[in-house]
N, C-alpha and C positions, 0 to 999 in steps of 0.2 A: 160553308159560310153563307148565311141567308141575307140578303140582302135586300131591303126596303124601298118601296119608292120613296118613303119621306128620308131615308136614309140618302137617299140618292139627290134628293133634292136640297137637303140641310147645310145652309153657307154658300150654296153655290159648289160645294163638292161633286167632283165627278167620280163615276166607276172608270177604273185604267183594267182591261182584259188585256191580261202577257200571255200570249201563246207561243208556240213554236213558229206556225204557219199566223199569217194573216188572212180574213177570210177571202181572198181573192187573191189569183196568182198575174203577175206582170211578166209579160212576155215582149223581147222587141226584135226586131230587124234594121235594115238599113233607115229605113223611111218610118218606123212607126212604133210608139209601145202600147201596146195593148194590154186593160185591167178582164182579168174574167173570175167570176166567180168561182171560188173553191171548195169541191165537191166535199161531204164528209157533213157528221152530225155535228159536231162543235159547230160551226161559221153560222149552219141553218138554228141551231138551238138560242146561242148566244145573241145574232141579230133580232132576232123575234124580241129576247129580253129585251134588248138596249134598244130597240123602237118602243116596246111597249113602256119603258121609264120617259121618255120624250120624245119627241118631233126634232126636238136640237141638237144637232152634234154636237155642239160643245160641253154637254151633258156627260159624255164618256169620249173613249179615247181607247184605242186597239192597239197594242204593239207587238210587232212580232215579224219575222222573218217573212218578205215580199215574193217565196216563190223559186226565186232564182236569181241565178249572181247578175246583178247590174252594172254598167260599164261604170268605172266613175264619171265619164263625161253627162252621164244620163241620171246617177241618183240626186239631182238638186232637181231634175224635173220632177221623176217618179217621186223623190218627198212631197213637193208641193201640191202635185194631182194627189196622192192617195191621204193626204193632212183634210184639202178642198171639200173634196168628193166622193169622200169614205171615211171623214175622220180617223183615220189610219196614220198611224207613226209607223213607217218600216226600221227594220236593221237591216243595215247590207252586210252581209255574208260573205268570203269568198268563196267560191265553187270546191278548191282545196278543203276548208275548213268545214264546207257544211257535207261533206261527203264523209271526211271522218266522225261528225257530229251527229248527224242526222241519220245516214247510210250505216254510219260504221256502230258509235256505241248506244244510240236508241234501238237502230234494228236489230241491229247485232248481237247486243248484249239485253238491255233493259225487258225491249218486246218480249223475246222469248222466253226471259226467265220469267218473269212476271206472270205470263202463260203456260207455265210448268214445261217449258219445251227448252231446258238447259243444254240437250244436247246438242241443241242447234249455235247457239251462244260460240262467239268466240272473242275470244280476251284480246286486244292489241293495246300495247300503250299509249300508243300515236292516237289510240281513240277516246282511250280517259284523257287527255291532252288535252282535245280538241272538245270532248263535253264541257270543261275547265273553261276556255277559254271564251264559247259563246254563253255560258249562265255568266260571265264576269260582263262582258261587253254588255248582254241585255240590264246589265244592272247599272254598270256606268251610265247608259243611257234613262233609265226610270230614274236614276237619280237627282239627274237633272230635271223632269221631267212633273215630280212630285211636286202637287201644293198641301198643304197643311191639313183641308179638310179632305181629301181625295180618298178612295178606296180603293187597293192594289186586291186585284184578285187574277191568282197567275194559276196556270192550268198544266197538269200532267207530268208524267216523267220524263221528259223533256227539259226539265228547268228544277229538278229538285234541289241544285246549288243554291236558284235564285231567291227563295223565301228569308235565307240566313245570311246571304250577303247582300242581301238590299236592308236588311232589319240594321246590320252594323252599321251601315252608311247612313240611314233613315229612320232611329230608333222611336220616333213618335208613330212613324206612320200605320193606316190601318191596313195590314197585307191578310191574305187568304189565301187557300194554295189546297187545290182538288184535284186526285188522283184520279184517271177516268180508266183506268187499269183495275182489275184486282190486288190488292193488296199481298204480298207475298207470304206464303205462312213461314214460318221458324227457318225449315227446314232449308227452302229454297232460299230464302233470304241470305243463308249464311253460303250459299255458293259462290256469292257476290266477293270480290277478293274483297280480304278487310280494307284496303284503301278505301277504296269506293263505298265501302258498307259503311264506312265510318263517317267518312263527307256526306256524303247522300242524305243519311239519316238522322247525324248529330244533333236534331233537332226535334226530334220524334218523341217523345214522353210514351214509354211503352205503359202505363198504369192507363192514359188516356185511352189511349188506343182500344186495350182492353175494354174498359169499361164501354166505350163505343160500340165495341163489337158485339159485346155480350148485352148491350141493352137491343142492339138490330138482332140478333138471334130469341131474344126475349120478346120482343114487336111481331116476331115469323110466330112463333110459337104461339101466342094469342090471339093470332088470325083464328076465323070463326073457320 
């Protein structure tokens, strides 16, 4: 999904980037929370964009998972500093849930199949569970979060629920959704139990897809 500065600027709309991570991770102890930035080509790639559309925060909007589970007595700080001085919306997490989530069926399952490495994969239900349950919450929160001219652009396999259930809640809205993964061919894809292949995907137009693929194999091909 290509996105314009005058797109970026039209009505006063902002770009909302949904990730997994936020580009910076919060850490605390007794006495103090500390923001640091987070290593990885997303945070560095996306921020260069979203400075280069303005100087203003209020311009775009980041949401995404702060790193690490927060106390509750501490996430009305951690919201307010990283809204301030990062333009950053966090989710809070629990430590429970994003280990089944993040730990269990991103690493577990998605990572490796995606990377032809199935044998490493391992199926738990507690972790389709848990992917469920955080692409719902990251949507209850964009939902509220959406104004009319704004542009959702939500990022990786991580959040492949999120595109289809923020659409039902948000049916004007303009959403985009980039895999930063290889695409899985036929074969691996169908390793995926059909639960999961079904949700995941139900949204996929495989005619597009094709014709995508076969116009970037036709772009390789006509290199000089």
């Amino acid at each position: 999904m290509k996105i314009t500065k005058q797109e970026a600027y039209d009505n006063e709309s902002r770009i909302i980037i949904v990730s997994n991570r936020l580009p910076f991770t919060v850490t605390q102890d007794e006495s103090s929370i500390k923001f640091q930035p987070a290593a990885g080509g997303l945070p560095t790639s996306l921020n260069s964009y979203l400075q280069s559309l303005s100087s203003d925060k209020k311009s775009s909007l980041w949401v995404g998972w702060p790193g690490s589970a927060i106390a509750k007595k501490d996430q009305g700080k951690v919201f307010k500093k990283s809204l301030k001085e990062n333009g950053a919306h966090p989710i809070f997490i629990s430590e429970k849930l994003i280990n089944d989530f993040y730990f269990g069926f991103c690493n577990q399952i998605l990572w490796p199949l995606f990377h032809n490495f199935n044998s490493y994969c391992v199926y738990k239900k507690r972790f389709w569970e848990a992917y469920k349950k955080v692409n719902q919450k990251f949507c209850n929160e964009l939902s509220k979060l959406i104004k009319p001219n704004d542009i959702v652009f939500i990022q990786d396999y991580h959040l492949m629920l999120l595109p289809k259930l923020l659409r039902e809640r948000c049916p004007d809205a303009k959403i985009g959704f980039f895999l930063h993964t290889p695409f899985p061919s036929v074969e691996v894809f169908q390793l995926l139990p059909k639960e999961y292949r079904h949700v995941c995907f139900s949204e996929i137009d495989p005619s597009h897809y094709s014709r995508c693929a076969s116009g970037a194999f036709q772009c390789r091909a006509n290199r000089p």
